[in-house]
KEPAZA-955272 format. One record per residue (C-alpha): residue number from 1; chain; y, x, z. Coordinates in steps of 0.5 Angstrom, whole numbers. Layout:
BEGIN
   resi   chain       Y       X       Z
    NUM       A       Y       X       Z
...
END
This chain:
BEGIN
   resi   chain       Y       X       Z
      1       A       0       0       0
      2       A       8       2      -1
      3       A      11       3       4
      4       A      17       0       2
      5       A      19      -6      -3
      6       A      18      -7      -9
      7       A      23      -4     -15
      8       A      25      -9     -20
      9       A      22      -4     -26
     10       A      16      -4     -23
     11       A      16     -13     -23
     12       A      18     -13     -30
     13       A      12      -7     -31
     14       A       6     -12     -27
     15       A       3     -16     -30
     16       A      -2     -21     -26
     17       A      -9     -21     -27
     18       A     -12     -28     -31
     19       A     -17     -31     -25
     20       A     -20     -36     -30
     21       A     -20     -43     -26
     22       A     -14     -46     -24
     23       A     -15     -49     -17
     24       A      -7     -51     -15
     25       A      -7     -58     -12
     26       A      -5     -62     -17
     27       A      -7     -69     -15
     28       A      -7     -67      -9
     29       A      -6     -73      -3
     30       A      -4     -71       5
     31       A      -5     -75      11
     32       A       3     -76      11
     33       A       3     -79       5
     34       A       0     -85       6
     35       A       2     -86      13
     36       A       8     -91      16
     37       A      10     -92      22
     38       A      13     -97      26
     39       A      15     -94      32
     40       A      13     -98      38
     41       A       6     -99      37
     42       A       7    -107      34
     43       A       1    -111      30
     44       A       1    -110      23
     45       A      -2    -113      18
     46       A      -4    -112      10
     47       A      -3    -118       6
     48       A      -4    -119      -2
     49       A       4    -119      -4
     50       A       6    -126      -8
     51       A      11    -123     -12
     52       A       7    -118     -17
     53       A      -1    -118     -18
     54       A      -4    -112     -15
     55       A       2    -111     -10
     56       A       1    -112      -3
     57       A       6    -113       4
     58       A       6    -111      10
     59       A       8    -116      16
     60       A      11    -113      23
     61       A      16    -115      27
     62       A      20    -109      27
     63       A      22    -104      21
     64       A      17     -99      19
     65       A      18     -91      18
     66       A      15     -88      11
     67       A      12     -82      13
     68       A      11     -79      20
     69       A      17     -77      26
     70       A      17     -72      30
     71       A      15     -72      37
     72       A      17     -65      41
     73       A      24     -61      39
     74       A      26     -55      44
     75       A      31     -51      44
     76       A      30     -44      45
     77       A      34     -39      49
     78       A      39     -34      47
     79       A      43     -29      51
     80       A      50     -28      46
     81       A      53     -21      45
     82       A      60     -18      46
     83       A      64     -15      40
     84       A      63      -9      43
     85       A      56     -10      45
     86       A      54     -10      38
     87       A      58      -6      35
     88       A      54       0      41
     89       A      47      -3      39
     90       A      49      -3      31
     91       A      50       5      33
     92       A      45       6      36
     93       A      40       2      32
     94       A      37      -1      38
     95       A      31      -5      35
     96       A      25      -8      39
     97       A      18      -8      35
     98       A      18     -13      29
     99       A      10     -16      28
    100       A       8     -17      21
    101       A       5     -22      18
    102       A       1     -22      12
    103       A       2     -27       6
    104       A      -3     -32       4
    105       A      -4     -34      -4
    106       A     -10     -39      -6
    107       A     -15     -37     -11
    108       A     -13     -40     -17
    109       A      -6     -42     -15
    110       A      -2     -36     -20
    111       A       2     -31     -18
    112       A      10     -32     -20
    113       A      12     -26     -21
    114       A      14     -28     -28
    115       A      17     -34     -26
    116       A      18     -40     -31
    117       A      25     -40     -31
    118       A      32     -44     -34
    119       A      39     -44     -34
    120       A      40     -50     -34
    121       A      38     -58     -34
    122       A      44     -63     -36
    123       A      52     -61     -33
    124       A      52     -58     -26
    125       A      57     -57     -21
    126       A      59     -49     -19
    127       A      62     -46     -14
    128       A      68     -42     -12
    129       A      68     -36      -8
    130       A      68     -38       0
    131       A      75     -37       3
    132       A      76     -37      11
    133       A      75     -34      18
    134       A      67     -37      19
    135       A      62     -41      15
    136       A      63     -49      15
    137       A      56     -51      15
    138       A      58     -58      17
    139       A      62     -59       9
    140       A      59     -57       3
    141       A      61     -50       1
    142       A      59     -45      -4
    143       A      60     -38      -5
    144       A      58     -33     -12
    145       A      59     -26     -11
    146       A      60     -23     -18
    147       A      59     -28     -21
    148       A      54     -33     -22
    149       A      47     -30     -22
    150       A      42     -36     -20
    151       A      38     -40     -25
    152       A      33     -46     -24
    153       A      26     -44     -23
    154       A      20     -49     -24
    155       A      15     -48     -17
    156       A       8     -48     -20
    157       A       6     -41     -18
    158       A       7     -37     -12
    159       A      10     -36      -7
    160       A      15     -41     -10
    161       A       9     -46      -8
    162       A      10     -44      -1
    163       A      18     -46      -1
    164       A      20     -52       1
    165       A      25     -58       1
    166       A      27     -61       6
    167       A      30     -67       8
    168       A      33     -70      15
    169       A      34     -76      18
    170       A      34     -80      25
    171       A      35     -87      28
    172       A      41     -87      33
    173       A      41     -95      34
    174       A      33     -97      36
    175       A      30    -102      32
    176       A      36    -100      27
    177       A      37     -97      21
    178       A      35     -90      18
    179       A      40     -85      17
    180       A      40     -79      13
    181       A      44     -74      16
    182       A      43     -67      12
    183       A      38     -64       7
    184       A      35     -57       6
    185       A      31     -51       5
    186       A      25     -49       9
    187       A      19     -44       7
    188       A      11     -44       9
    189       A       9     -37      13
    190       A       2     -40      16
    191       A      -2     -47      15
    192       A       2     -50      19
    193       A       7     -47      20
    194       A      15     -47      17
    195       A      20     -43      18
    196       A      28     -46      17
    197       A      35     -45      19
    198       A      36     -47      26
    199       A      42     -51      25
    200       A      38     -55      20
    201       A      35     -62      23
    202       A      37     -69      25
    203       A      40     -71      33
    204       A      34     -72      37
    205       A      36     -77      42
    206       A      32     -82      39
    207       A      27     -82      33
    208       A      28     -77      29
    209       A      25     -74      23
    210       A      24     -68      17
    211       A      21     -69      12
    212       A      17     -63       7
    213       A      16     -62       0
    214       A      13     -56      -2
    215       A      14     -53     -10
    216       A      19     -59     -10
    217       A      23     -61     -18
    218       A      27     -66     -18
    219       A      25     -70     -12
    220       A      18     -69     -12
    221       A      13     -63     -12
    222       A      11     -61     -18
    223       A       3     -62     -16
    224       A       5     -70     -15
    225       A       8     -74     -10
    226       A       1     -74      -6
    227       A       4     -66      -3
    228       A       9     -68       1
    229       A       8     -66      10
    230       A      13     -68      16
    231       A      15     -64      23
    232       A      12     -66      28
    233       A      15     -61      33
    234       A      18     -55      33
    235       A      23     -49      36
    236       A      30     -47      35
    237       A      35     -42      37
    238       A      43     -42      34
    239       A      48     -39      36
    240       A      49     -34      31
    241       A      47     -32      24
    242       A      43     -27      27
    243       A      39     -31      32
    244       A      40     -38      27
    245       A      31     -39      27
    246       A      27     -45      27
    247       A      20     -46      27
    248       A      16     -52      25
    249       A       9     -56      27
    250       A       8     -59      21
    251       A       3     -66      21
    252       A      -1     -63      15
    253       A      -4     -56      13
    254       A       0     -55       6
    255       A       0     -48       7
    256       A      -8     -49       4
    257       A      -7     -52      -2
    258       A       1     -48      -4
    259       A       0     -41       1
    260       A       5     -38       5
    261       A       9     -33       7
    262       A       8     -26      10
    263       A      14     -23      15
    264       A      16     -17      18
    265       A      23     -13      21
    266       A      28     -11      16
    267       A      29      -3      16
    268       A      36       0      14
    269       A      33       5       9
    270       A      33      -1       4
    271       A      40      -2       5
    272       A      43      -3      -3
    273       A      36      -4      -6
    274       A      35      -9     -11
    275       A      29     -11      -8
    276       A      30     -18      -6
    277       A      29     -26      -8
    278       A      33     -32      -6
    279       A      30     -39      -7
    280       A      32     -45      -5
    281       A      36     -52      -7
    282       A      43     -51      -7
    283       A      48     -57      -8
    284       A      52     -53     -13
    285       A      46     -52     -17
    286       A      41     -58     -16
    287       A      39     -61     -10
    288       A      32     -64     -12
    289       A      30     -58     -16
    290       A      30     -51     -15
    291       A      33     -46     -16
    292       A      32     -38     -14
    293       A      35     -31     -16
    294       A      32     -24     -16
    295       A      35     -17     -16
    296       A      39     -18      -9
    297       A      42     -13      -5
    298       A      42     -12       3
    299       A      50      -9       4
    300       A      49      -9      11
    301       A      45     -10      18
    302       A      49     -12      23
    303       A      46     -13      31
    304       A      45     -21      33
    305       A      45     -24      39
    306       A      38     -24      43
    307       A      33     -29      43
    308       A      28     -31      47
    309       A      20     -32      45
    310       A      15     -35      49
    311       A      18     -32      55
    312       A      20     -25      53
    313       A      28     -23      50
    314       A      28     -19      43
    315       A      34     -17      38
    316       A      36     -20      32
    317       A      39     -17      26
    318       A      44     -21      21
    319       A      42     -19      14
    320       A      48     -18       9
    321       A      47     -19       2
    322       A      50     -21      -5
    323       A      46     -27      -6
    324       A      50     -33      -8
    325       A      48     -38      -4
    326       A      51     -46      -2
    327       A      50     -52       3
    328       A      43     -55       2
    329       A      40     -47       1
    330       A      41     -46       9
    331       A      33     -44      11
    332       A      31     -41       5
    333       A      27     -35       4
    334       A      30     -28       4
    335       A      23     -24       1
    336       A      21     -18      -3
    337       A      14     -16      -6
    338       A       9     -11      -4
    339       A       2      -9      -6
    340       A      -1     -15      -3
    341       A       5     -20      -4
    342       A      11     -23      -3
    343       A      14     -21       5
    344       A      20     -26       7
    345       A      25     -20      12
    346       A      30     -27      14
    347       A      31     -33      13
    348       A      39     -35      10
    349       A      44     -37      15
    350       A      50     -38      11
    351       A      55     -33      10
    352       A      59     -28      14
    353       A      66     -25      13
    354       A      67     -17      15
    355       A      73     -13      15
    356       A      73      -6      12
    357       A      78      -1      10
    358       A      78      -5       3
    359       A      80     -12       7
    360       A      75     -18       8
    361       A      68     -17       5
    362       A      64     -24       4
    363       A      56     -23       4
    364       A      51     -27       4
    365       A      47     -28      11
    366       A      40     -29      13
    367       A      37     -28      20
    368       A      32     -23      21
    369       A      29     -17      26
    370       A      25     -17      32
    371       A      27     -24      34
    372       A      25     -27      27
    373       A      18     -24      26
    374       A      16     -26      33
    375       A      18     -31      34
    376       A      14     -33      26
    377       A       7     -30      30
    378       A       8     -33      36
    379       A       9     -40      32
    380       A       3     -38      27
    381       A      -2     -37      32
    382       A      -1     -44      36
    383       A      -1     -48      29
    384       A      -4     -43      24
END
């Protein structure tokens, strides 16, 4: 194995051996999506409907839910840092040990180093260079770094397979309507198991939910509308864009049929490397099909605040790089390849504005080092 990344000749070079048998799941129905819930264990019955021959009604006394809720919601703990703090670990590069996952693809579901791409699908919205002091996360915002780098992508190879729109919604009155509050990226790193940004997802207080479509093109997965899971509980750290983390139990084990990723700490020694890939659904781009771009540089790592997992503290990194990126990309996937497949080193944040001596420099942000990679492992081993 290399012991780092992947060069962009050497991806351009690869060419990816022929398996024969395609076993990518098309077709493929989950125990999500059929199911429906009534959110209080009333009666329902299944009757033949009297408006269209072979339709069929339920009957309940209350409203019914499409999909799966969730069931538990935690909030990590986080310990924030000073400027000052920051700046003498950046110094002295304090980084706790970073575990490393390894990536999971199907026998049979094609590798998508040589993804089916395309600029375009009709008229779409592009963004402006992001000005202010901080990331707005809560208003739609856009930034492209020199330039518009990212095209539409079809998700029928992997590790796309393993990227995931998300969908998030909740219900503040009991007994009321559902209200979709925001939407997003998120990605596969075991079974079970997502990753996505730990700003990402509905108020708790009452019934809430996340909805999850893998291989995701123009609303659906592209192996049918069958493909689909929902949170069932989860983790979350945020006060940060190094610390900003979330990690999902998903109702259903998608990550068997469309694989997953692998995982592990940055290291400074890649820093200006063109090494990485971004994909996700940004609103400026298309919402409901993904878009990606590859040859993304890391500019800088700057230290984030500490998180704490299953009891103990770890450092977190901020990933700065020159992806273009927009709202609705949020827990997307920074990732590059090696020998045995595609490692993710973060999960997108949003951006981050630093000052140099040539002024204010706008970069993209993803959260990463030892509190991500452990906080991945310890959700991959209690929900594979």
């Amino acid at each position: 194995m290399t012991d780092g990344p992947w060069s962009q000749t050497r991806l351009l070079e690869f060419e990816p051996e022929d398996e024969g048998e395609d076993t990518r799941p098309w077709g493929v129905v989950t125990e999500s999506a059929n199911a429906l819930w009534t959110g209080g264990g009333r009666d329902v019955e299944v009757v033949r409907s009297a408006a269209y021959d072979g339709a069929f009604t339920l009957r309940t006394d209350g409203p019914v839910l499409y999909g799966l809720p969730g069931v538990e919601a935690n909030e990590g703990e986080v310990r924030t840092r000073t400027a000052d703090q920051r700046a003498d670990r950046a110094r002295r590069r304090v980084r706790a040990d970073a575990p490393t996952g390894a990536p999971h693809r199907p026998k049979g579901v094609p590798l998508g180093i040589h993804p089916k791409t395309t600029t375009s699908l009709g008229p779409t919205r592009r963004g402006i260079t992001s000005r202010g002091t901080k990331t707005l996360l809560s208003e739609n915002h856009s930034t492209i770094i020199d330039g518009e780098s990212r095209s539409l992508v079809y998700p029928s190879a992997y590790p796309y397979t393993a990227v995931c729109k998300l969908y998030c919604s909740y219900q503040p009155t009991p007994g009321g309507s559902w209200v979709t509050t925001s939407e997003a990226t998120g990605y596969l790193i075991g079974r079970s198991t997502l990753m996505t940004s730990g700003h990402v997802g509905p108020p708790t207080s009452g019934p809430w939910q996340i909805k999850v479509i893998p291989a995701c093109w123009n609303g659906q997965s592209v192996f049918g509308a069958g493909l689909v899971s929902y949170v069932r509980s989860y983790w979350s750290w945020n006060s940060d864009s190094g610390s900003d983390i979330k990690v999902c139990q998903l109702w259903d084990p998608i990550g068997d049929n469309v694989g997953y990723f692998g995982y592990r700490g940055y290291n400074s020694a890649w820093e200006d490397g063109d090494y990485w890939t971004m994909a996700g659904f940004p609103y400026d781009v298309s919402l409901t099909s993904m878009s990606y771009e590859p040859a993304i540089a890391v500019r800088d790592d700057d230290d984030g605040d500490d998180i704490t997992v299953n009891g103990t503290s770890y450092d977190t990194t901020q990933v700065e790089s020159d992806a273009d990126e927009a709202s609705g990309v949020s827990g997307a996937p920074l990732w590059g390849w090696w020998d045995d497949g595609p490692y993710a080193i973060g999960v997108h944040h949003g951006v981050e504005h630093d000052g140099t001596i040539f002024g204010t420099e706008t970069l993209s942000c993803a959260s990463g080092g030892a509190g991500f990679t452990q906080a991945a492992s310890w959700a991959r081993g209690m929900w594979g």
